[in-house]
C-alpha positions, 0 to 999 in steps of 0.5 A: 801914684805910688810907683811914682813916687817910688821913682821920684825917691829913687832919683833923688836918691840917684842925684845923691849919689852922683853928688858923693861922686863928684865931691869925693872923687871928682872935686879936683877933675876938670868936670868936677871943677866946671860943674861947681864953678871951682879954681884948681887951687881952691879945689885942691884947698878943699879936696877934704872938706868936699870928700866930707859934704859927699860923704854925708850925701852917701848917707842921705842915698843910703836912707832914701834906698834903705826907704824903698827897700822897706817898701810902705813900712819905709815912708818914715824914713822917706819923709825925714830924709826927705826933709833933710834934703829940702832943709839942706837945699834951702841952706845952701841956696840961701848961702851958696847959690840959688840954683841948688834950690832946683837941683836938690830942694825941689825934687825932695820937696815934690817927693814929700808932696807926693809922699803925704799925698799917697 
């Protein structure tokens, strides 16, 4: 259970990163632009704004692999990085689009599920 645990953390963690790709880097490209559904004009608008949301994303990564890092002694640092992301992924469903729900919040929530159940 723990090792699965582990890897669940490890792929949200994953999920974060691929986010701070495609918001720093990729928010202007062809990818970038179809993955958030973007206008080229709008994406350029918010080049920096997006480099930004991606930047906290790292930060969100780093926590979770600095987590796992720790081993056991990590669970802490798990659990309220863990709770940032649902928090974040609720918000933005409520404000953005429904389907970040399943993008973001539920893999953190089956993560702390797994957490509190370890």
């Amino acid at each position: 259970m723990i090792t699965f645990t582990a890897v669940i953390i490890a792929f949200v963690a994953l999920q974060h990163i691929l986010f701070l790709i495609l918001e720093m880097f990729m928010w202007e490209k062809p990818l970038g632009r179809k993955i958030f559904a973007l206008q080229t004009d709008f994406a350029r608008s918010t080049k920096a704004l997006a480099a930004n949301q991606g930047l906290y994303n790292g930060f969100l990564a780093a926590g979770l692999i600095w987590g796992l890092w720790l081993g056991a002694a990590g669970k802490s640092l798990h659990i309220f990085f863990l709770l940032c992301i649902v928090i974040a992924g609720i918000f933005a469903a409520l404000t953005v689009s429904k389907r970040i729900f399943f993008i973001q919040a539920l893999p953190a929530a089956a993560a702390l599920v797994l957490l509190w159940l370890s």
